[in-house]
N, C-alpha and C positions, 0 to 999 in steps of 0.2 A: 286508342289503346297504346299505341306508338308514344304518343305523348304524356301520358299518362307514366310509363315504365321511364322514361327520363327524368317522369321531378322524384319517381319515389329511388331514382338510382341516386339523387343529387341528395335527397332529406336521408339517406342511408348514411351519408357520410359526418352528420352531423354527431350521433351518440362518439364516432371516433376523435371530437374536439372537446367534447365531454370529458373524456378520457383521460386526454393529454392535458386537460386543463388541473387534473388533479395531480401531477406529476410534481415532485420536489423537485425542479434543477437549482440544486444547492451548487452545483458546479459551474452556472453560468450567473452565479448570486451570491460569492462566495462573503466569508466575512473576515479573514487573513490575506495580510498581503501579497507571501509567495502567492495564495490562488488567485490573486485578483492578475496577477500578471500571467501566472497559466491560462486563464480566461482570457483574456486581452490577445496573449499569441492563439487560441483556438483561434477569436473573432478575425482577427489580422489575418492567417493562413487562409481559411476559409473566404473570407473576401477577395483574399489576391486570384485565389483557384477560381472563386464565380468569373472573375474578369475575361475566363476563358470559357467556363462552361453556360454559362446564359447564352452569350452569344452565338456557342456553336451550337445551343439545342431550337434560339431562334431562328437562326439561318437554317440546320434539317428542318426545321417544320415549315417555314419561306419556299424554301426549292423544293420541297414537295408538293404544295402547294402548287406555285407557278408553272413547275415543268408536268403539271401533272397530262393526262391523255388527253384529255376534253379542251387543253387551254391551247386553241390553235394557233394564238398569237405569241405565244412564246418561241423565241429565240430557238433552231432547232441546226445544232452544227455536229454532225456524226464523228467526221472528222478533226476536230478539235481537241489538243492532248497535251497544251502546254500555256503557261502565264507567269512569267518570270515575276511579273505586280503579285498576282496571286499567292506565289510560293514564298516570297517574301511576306508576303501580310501572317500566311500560316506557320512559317517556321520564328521569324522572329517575334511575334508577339507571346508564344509559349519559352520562348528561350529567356524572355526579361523578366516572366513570373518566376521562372526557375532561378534566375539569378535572384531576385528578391529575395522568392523563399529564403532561398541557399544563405545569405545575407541576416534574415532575420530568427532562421536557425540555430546559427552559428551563435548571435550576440545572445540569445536566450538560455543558448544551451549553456554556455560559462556565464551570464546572471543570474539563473535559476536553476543552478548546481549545488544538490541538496547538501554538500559536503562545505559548499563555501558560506564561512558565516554572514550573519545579516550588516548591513551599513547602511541600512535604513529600517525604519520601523513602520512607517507608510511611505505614499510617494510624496506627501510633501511636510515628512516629518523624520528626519536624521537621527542614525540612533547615537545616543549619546555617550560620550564614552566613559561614565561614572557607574553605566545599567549593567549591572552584574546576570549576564543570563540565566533562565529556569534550566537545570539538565534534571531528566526524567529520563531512567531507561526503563527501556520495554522490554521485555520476552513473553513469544506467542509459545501459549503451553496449547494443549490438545484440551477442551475448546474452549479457550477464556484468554484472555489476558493481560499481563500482571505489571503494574508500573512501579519502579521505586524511583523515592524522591531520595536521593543521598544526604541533599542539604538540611536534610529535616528529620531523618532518619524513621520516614514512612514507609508502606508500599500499599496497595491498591489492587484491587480483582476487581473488571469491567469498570473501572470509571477512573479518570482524570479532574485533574484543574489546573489551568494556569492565568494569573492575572491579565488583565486587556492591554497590549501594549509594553511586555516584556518579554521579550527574544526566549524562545525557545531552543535548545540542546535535546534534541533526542540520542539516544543511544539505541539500537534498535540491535535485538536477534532471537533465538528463537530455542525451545527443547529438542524437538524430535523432529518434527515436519517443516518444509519450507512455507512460508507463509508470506503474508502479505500488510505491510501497516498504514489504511488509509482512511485520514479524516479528511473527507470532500472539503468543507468547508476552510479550513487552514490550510492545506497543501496538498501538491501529489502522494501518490501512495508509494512506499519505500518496501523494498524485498527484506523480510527476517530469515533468516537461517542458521542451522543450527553447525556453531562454531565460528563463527563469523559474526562481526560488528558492522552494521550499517550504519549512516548516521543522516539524520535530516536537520537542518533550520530556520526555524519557522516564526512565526508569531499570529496571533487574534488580536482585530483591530476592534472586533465588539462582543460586547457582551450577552452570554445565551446559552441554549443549550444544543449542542451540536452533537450528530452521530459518528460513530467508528467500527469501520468494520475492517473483517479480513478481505481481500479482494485478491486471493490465490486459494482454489481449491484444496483444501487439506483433509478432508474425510468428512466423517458423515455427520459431526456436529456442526461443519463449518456454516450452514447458514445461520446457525445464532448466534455463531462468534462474534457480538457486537457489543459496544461500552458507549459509555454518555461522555460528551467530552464536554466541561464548564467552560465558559468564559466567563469569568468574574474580576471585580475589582481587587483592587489589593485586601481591603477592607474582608473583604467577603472571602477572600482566598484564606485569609491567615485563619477565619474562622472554620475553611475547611480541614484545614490542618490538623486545627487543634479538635475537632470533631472527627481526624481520625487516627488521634491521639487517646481519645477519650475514651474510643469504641471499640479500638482493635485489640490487639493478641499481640503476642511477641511471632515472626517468622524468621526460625531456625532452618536446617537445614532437612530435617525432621517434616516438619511442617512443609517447608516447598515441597518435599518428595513425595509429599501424600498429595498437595496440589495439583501434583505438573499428572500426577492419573487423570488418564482421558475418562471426561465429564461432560455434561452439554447444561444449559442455559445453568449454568451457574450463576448464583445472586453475588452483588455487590459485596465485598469482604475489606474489611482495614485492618492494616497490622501497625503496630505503634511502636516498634521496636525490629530491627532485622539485621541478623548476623553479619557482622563484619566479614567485608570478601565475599558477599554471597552473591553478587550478581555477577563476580568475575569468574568463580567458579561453573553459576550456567553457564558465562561465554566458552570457558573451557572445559564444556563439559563435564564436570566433573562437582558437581554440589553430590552426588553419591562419593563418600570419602572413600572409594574402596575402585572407584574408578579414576585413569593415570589421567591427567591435564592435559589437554591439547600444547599448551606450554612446554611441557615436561617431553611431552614426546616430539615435538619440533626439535629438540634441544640437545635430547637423543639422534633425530635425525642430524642436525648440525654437526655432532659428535661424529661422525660416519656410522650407524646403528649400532644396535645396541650385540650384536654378535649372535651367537649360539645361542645367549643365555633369553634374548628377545622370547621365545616360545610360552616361558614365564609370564608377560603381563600379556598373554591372551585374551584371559578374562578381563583384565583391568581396561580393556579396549573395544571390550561389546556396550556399546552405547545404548544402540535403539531401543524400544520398550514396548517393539510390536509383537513379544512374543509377552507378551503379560499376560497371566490365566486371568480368566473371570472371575477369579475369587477374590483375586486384586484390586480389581479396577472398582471403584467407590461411586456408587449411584448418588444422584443429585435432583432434589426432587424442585421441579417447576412450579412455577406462582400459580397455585389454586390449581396443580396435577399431580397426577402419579410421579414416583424418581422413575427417571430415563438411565440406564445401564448399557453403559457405554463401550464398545470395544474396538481396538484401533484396525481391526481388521488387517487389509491391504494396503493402510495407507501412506507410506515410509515412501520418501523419493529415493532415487536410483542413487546409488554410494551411500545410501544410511542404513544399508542391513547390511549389518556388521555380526549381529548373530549370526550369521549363514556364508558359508563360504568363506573366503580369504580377508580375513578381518584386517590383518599390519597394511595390505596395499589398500584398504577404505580407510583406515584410519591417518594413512601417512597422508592422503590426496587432500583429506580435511584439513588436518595441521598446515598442509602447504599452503593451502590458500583461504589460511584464517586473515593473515597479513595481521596479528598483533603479535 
């Protein structure tokens, strides 16, 4: 019986290779370069730490073993309390991993610095200095979102493209919530926030179709906050283009403000036309004509404030949109369901209600550390 409950405790464990056999590790399989060397420092980190944790998990299980009660021939010194060999073997061989690490930290963390552009396109392919980069900016609306292509005078709801093998420019920030911009596959994930620009640089070395999602909690749509990202040839890119040229709408500022209403699984959308300044206005805030620029009020602060008369753009400084009635907010019906009707609830991070309480100190603290 005894024997028996050992092989069915060993064949239990097999459905859990099953399991994990069906798992996407897109991240240890990446198909961009930044991830292939994110990848590369996980395996390197990982490897240097086993160098110390194998051995010390063989040795516990050794010396318990050996010194166990029943082994009489084991070595038995009560008094015993010191080994200068010893304390050397222990201290210094954890101090050389840590220099390492510390070593290959350091060189990664200034080479794959989302801020610093690319000088190379693969590892053994230099990027050339004629290749005009793709810039695509992003902002994470409540729950979708939205890319424009400046160059092309596009923009995009859940889905991308960019050619195989030219440098990407993101611009990255966000409406209301702080968020998260991360396609496994091309790069780390970059923080969006609302007032603020982040920026990453990236490139796809193949061609496919890859996932993106949010990977910062934002409310209750956030798990289907996800887009398709293309990797396509030049060929095939220009025809994306022009495919949503073809399809799309004009986006005014009309149009985004009825967008950026929290919705959930929102479908694919192209706009083929979008208002000059409009992405600069979400950075600051302010694509509602009726609210002041985070610009405008930096500028003000610059000024030493705006005096007495400040009390005045109170309104002009309520940002957030977590008090949006339900009449407002615009349902969006799922592939083959009911519309989902959406409400932002509770979901605003701390300094973004602005509605409630001391609005000029939430809104100066934004402006200060827009840094544009």
């Amino acid at each position: 019986m005894l024997r028996l409950s050992k092989i069915f405790s060993r064949l239990s464990v097999i459905p859990l290779f099953l399991l994990l056999s069906g798992c996407n590790l897109v991240v240890m399989d990446p198909s961009g370069d930044i991830a292939m060397q994110q990848r590369d420092l996980i395996i390197v980190s990982v490897a240097l730490m086993l160098i110390i944790i194998i051995p010390v998990i063989f040795l516990t299980l050794y010396f318990a073993w050996k010194y166990r009660q029943s082994n009489k021939e084991a070595t038995y010194e009560p008094e015993w309390h010191h080994s200068t060999r010893l304390e050397l073997i222990i201290w210094s061989a954890p101090l050389a991993i840590i220099i390492a690490l510390g070593a290959v930290t350091w060189i990664s963390t200034h080479q794959l610095d989302p801020y610093r552009p690319l000088d190379r396109i693969a590892a053994d392919k230099p990027l050339s200095a004629d290749v005009k980069p793709l810039t695509v900016e992003v902002v994470a609306l409540d729950w979708k979102w939205l890319f424009f292509y400046p160059e092309y005078d596009i923009a995009t709801v859940n889905e991308m493209a960019a050619p195989v093998d030219r440098p990407i420019n993101f611009k990255i920030t966000a409406s209301a919530v702080m968020n998260s911009f991360f396609i496994p596959a091309l790069a780390g994930q970059i923080y969006a926030m609302p007032g603020m620009e982040t920026k990453l640089h990236a490139v796809i070395n193949h061609p496919g179709e890859f996932q993106g999602l949010s990977a910062n909690y934002s409310g209750a749509g956030f798990s289907h906050m996800r887009f398709k990202f293309h990797g396509v040839n030049q060929a095939d890119f220009d025809q994306w283009v022009q495919k949503a040229k073809s399809q799309g709408t004009k986006l005014g500022r009309p149009e985004y403000l009825a967008l950026a209403k929290p919705s959930e699984r929102e479908p694919v959308r192209y706009f083929n036309a979008v208002d000059d300044g409009l992405y600069n206005a979400i950075l600051n805030m302010c694509a509602d004509p009726s609210k002041m620029c985070m610009s405008e009020m930096m500028h003000i602060d610059a000024k030493g404030g705006a005096g007495k008369e400040s009390h005045e753009n109170r309104e002009r400084l309520i940002y957030d949109n977590q008090n949006t009635s339900s009449a407002e907010i615009t349902p969006v019906k799922a592939e083959g369901g009911a519309g989902h009707t959406m409400q932002h609830g509770d979901n605003s991070m701390p300094g973004m209600d602005m509605g409630k309480g001391s609005s000029s100190d939430s809104s100066t603290g934004s402006a200060q550390h827009q840094g544009h």
